[in-house]
N, C-alpha and C positions, 0 to 999 in steps of 0.2 A: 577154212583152209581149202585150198583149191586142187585139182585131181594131178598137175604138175608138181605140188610138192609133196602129195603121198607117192607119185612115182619116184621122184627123188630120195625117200627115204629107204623105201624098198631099195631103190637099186644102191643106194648107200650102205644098208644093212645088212645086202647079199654081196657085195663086193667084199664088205668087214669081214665076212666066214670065211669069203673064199681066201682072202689075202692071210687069214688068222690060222687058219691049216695048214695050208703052203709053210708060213715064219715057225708053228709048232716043228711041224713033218719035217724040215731041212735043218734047225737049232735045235733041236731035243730042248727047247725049255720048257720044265714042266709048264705043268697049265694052271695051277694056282698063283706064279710069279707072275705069267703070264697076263692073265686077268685083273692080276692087282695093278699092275704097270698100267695097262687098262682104261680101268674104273679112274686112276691119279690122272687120268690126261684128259680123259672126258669129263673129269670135276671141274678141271684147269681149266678147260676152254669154253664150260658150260659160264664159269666164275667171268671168267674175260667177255664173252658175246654179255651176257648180264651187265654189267658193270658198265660197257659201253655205250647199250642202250639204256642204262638209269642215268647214265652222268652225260649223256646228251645233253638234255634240256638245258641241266645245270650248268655246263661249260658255255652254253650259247648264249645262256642270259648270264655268265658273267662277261663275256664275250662283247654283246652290246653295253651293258654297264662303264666295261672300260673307255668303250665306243663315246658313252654319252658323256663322260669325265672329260675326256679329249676335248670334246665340242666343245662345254658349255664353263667349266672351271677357267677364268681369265689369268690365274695366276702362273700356270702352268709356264716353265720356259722348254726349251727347244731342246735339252736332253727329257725333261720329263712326256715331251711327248713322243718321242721314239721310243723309248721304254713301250708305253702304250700300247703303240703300231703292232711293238714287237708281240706285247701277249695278246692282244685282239685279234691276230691274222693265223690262229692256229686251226688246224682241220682234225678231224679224229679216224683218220684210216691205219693210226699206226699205233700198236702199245704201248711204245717208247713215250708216245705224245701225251696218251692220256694218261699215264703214268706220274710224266711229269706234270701236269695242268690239274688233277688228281690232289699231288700235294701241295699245290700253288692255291686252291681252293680252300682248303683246309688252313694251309700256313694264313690266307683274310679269311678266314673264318669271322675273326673280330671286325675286321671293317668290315665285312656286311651286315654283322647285327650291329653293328654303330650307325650303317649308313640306315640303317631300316629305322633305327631309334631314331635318329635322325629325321626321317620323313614322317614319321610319328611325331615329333617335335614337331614338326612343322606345321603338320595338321592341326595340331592343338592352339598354335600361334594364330594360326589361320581366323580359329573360331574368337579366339580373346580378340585378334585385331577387326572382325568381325563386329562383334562388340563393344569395338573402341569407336566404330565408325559410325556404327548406329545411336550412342551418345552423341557425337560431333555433329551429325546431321541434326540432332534433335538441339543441338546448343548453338551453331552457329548459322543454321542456314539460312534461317531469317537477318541476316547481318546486314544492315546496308553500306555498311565501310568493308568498301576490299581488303584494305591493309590490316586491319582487325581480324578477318575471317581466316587470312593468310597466314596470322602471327597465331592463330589457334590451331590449323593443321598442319605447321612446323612444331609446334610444343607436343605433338598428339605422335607426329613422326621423330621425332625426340627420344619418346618415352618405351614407342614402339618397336626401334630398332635396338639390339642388344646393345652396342658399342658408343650409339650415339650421346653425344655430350653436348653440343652447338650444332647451329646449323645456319640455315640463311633461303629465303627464296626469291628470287630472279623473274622478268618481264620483261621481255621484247619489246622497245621503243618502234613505231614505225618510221622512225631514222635509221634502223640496223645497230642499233647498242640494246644492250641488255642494263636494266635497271632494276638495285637492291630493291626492293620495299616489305620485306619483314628479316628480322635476323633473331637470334638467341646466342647470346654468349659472345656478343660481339656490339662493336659500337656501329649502328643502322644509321645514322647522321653523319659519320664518319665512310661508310660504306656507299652511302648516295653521290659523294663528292665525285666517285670513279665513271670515267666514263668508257668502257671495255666494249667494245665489238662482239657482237656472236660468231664469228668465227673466234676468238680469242679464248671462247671458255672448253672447259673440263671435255665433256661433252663432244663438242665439235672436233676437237681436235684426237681425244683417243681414240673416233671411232672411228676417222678418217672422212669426216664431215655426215656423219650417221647421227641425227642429232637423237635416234630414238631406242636406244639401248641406254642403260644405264651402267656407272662404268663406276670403278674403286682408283682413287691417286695417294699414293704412297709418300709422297714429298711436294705438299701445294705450294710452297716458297719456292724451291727448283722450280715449278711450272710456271710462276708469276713471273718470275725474273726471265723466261725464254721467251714466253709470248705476250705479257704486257707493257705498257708505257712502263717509264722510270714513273712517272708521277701517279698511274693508279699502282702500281705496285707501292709504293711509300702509305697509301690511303690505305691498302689493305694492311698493310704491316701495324701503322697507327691503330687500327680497328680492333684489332688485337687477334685477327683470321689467324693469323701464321701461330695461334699460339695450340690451335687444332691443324696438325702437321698433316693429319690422312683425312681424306674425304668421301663418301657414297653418293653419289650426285646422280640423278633420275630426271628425266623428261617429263611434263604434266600437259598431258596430250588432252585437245579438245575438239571434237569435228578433223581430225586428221592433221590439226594442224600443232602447231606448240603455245601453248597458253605463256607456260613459265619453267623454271629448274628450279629444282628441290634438293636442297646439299646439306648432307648429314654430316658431320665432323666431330673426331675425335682427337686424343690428346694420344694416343698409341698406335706406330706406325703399321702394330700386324690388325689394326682394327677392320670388321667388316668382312664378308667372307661369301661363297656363292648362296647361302642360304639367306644372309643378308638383301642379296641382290635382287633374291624372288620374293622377299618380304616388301623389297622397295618396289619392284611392278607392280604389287598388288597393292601396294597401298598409294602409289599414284595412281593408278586404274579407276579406286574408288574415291580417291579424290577427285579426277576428272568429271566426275559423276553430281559428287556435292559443290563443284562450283557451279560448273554448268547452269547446275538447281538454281545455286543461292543467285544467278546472272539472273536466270528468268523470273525468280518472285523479285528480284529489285525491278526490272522490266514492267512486271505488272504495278509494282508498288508505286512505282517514277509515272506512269500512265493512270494508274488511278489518282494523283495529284495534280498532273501537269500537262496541260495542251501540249498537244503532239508538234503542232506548228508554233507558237511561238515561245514556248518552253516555259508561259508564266501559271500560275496554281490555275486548275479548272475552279469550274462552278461549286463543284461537288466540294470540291476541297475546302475552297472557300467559306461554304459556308458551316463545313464543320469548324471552321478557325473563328468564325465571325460567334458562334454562337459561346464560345468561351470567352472571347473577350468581351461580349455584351458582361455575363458573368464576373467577370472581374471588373469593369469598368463600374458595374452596378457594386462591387463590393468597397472601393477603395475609393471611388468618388472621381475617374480619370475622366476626362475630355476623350468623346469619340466619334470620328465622323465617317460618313459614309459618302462616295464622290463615284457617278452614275459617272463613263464619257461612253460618246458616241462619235464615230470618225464622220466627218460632213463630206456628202457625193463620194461614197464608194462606189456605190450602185454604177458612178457614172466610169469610174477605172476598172471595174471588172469590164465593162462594157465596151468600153474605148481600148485598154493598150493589153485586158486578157485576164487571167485570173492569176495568170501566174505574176504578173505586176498586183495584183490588187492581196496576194500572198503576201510581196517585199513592203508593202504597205501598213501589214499589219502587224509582222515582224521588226519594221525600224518605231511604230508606236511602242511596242511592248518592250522593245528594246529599252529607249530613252525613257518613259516612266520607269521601269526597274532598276535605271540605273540612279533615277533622280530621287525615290524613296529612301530612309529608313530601314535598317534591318528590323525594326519592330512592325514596319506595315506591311501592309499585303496585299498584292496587285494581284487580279486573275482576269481571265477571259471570260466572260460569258454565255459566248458565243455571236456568231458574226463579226459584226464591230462593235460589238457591243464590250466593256471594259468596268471593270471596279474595281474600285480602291477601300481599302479600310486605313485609316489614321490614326494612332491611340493615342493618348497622352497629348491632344493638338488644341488649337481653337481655329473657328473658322476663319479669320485672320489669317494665320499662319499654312493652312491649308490650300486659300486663295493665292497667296506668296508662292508655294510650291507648284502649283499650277501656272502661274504665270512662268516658273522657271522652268519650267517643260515646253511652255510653246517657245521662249527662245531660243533650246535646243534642238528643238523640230526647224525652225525658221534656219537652223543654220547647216541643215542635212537634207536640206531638197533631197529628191531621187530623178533619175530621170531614164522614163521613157522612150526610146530611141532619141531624138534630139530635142524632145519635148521634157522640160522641167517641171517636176509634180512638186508642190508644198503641200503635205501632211495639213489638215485642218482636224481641230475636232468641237465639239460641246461639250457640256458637262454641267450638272448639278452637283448640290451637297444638302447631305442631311444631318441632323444631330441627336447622339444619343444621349439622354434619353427624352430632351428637348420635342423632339418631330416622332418619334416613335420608340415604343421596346423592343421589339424585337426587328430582324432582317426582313422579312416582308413590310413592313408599314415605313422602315426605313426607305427601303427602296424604291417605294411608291412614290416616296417624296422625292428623293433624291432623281427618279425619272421623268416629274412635274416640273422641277427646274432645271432637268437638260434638255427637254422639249422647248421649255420656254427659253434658254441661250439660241437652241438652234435656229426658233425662230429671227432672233435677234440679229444671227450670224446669219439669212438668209437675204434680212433687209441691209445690211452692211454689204453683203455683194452684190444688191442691185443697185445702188448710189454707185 
């Protein structure tokens, strides 16, 4: 305490005498009545300065409390938020006030130990969904079908959200439509028929084009009917959407930008609520996360199979596929061959029209073989120009036959070089399993003994 407010008390406590003699000397009131009247006033006012400062705090944090309801509860309409206004703009310089805010605290006594239970629920939600999520990482992220990965962390947000019963998740075409591709409690084939705009959906429109809040609809047939076609609304109605009347629908944000929507639906129009709402960020937030993942191990997954440039199986890959079906071919007695190509005078198009020509070169090869195969065979790159085939179930007959039907497709898809016309050439041998060798290397050996020997072949054919 500072040397201003011991002279304030002094001069406080000599003015009390002085005034207190004077009121005796001129009232003859005894001094027993006197002093009790007193002691009652300075209890009174010790009790008030008390009370003012205990129930500071308390007033201030209900004070922002109501503040934060305002803000953040969407349900709220335009009387319940002047109410609000009205108890959150209160000041504490008068009795009267804290008086009444005093019993106003008391009378929600209940909703603040609901709202506290409340965020105690929530925390506990937190940790279970927590652990909903570190399941679903561990069950789907290795997924390499999107729509599968999709249809698992809607059934996960399903089960997650209190109210949820259906639901459905959504994809940004880059034509500017949004497309179904997973749903629950609803027909997905029937839902794909629609063709809806992203300004059209939930979303876009309650936030006033704010695609990244998420937002509660109380009547999704009213909404259909204002902002979509007659014909995808009909598709939805068919689907059997409209038979979940109220929806919770969340943004699934990636690198900043919107990957998909994520629409919770219930059969009850009060379903869903602001705790819902922070259950549904957190549980898109960590979704964001686990696609993201399961994007980059299909990335590595798709790259450790498949050349980068012309999208057919590598080496690597290849010869894991090759070494099984030796395996099987050696069990069941099938026909298998092995076909070496080599493209003739590339060297000479990297050379002459660029590299980025002798790229388009290697990509219309890879193209028309893959297109001309079997989904049982297996084209890959080897690197370079270099190219092979596996054929199961074939004879070399039949394998010859297919090769010839490839250079007529080559023959009819020249490329062409500024005004210069390239035709595609290549070579090729073949080997047989287990004929020429057992295993991929002695195959191979073979199989590049008679594509040396065509290229020669194809070398004295273009000097005649």
């Amino acid at each position: 305490m500072g040397k201003n407010s011991f002279f304030l008390i002094y001069l406080g406590l000599t003015l009390t005498i002085i005034f207190t003699t004077l009121i005796i000397s001129i009232s003859n009131i005894p001094y027993n009545v006197f002093f009790q009247s007193l002691a009652i006033f300075v209890i009174l006012t010790g009790f008030f300065l008390t009370v003012k400062n205990k129930l500071k705090p308390s007033l201030l944090i209900f004070q922002k409390t109501m503040k934060d309801v305002a803000k953040n509860d969407l349900t709220l309409d335009d009387e319940d938020l002047k109410k609000i206004e009205e108890l959150s703009n209160f000041t504490l310089t008068n009795p009267k006030i804290i008086i009444k805010y005093t019993n106003l605290i008391l009378q929600n006594l209940n909703t603040v130990l609901q709202a506290a239970k409340n965020d105690r629920d929530y925390i506990n939600k937190n940790r279970k969904l927590r652990d909903i999520i570190i399941d679903l990482n561990h069950s789907i992220i290795s997924s390499e079908n999107t729509e599968v990965l999709l249809e698992g962390i809607l059934k996960t947000a399903i089960d997650t959200i209190k109210d949820g019963e259906a639901g459905s998740v959504m994809i940004p075409d880059s034509d500017g439509r949004i497309k179904y591709i997973a749903a629950v409690g609803m027909d997905l084939l029937v839902l794909k028929k629609t063709k809806i705009k992203l300004e059209e959906i939930f979303l876009f429109n309650m936030n006033n084009g704010d695609l990244l809040k998420p937002v509660i609809v109380r009547n999704k047939a009213k909404y259909h009917n204002i902002y979509h076609s007659k014909t995808d609304t009909k598709y939805i109605e068919k689907s059997g959407a409209n038979n979940f009347p109220c929806a919770l629908t969340a943004p699934i944000i990636i690198d900043g930008e919107i990957y998909g929507v994520l629409n919770i639906d219930s059969r009850s129009l009060n379903a869903f609520n602001q705790e819902d709402i922070r259950m549904m960020e957190y549980f898109t937030s960590e979704m964001s996360v686990i696609i993201k993942n399961s994007e980059l191990i299909k990335k590595a997954i798709y790259f450790s199979r498949y050349d980068s440039l012309t999208n057919v199986h590598n080496r690597h890959y290849f010869e894991d596929i090759a070494k099984m079906a030796f395996e099987e071919a050696a069990r069941y007695k099938g026909g298998l061959h092995i076909v070496s190509f080599d493209l003739d005078n590339f060297k000479s198009v990297n050379d002459t029209f660029g590299h980025e020509s002798g790229d388009n070169v290697l990509k219309l090869f890879a193209e028309i073989i893959s297109k001309s195969i079997r989904g049982s065979d297996v084209f890959a790159r080897f690197g370079g120009d270099e190219f092979i085939a596996l054929f199961k179930n074939s004879t070399a007959k039949n394998v010859e036959k297919r090769i010839t039907s490839i250079k007529k497709e080559l023959e009819k898809s020249p490329l062409l070089f500024g005004s210069v016309e390239y035709q595609v050439k290549f070579s090729y041998g073949i080997s047989e399993f287990p004929a020429e060798g057992i295993d991929l290397e002695e195959l191979l050996r073979k199989a590049d003994d008679y594509m040396y020997e065509n290229k020669q072949e194809n070398k004295k054919e273009g000097t005649k």
